[in-house]
C-alpha positions in Angstrom: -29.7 15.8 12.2 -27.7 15.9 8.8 -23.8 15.9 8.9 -21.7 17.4 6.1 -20.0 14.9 3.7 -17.2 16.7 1.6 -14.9 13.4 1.3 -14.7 9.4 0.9 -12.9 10.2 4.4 -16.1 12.0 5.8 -18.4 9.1 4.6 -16.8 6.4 5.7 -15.5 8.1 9.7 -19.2 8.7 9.6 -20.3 4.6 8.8 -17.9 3.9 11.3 -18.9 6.3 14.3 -22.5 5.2 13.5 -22.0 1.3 13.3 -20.0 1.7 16.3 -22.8 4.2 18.6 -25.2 0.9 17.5 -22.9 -1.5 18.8 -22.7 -3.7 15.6 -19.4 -5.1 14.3 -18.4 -5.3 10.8 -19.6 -8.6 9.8 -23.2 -7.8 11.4 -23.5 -4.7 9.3 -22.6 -6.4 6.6 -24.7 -9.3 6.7 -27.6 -6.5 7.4 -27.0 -4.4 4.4 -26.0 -7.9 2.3 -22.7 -6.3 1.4 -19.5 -7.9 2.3 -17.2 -7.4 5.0 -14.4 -5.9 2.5 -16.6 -3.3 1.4 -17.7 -2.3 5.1 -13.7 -2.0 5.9 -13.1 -0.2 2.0 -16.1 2.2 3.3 -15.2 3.2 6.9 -11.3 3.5 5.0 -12.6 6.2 3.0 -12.1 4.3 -0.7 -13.1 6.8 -2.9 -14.7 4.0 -6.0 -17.1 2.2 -4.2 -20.5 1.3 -5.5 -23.4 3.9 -4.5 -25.5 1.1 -4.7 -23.9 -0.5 -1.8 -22.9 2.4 0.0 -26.8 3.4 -0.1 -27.4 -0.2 1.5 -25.3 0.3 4.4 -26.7 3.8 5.4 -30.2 2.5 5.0 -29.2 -0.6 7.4 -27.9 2.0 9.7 -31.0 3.8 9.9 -29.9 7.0 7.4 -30.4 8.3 4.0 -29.2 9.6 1.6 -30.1 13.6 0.8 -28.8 16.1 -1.7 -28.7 20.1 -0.7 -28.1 23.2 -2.8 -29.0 21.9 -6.2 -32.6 22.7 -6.1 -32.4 26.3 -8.4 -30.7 23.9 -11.2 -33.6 22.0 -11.6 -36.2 24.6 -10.7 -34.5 27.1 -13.2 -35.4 27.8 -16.6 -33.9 27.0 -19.5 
């Protein structure tokens, strides 16, 4: 299943729906993506300058990834 993201707001409603469903509280996804708990409450605010690095940590300790649509015929195209 993929889910749209169009906003900080998307994202982080999404980490928190998903942490929730999984029955994990903040400090225990934290500790499993070894992020603190600040940036798992910044996240699931919707901060919009958080660290993709860290923000790719957290969805990978939930179980998700992260995947790009819709830009394939820019890099396929020719010059």
């Amino acid at each position: 299943m993929s889910t749209q993201i169009q906003s900080p707001q998307d994202l982080g409603r999404l980490v928190r729906e998903t942490r929730k469903r999984l029955k994990l509280t903040q400090p225990q996804l934290a500790l499993a993506a070894n992020v603190g708990v600040r940036f798992i409450v910044e996240l699931e605010a919707g901060k919009s300058t958080l660290r993709l690095e860290n923000i790719l940590r957290v969805l990978q300790a939930l179980g998700g990834v992260l995947c790009l649509e819709g830009m394939d015929s820019f890099i396929n195209a020719p010059n």
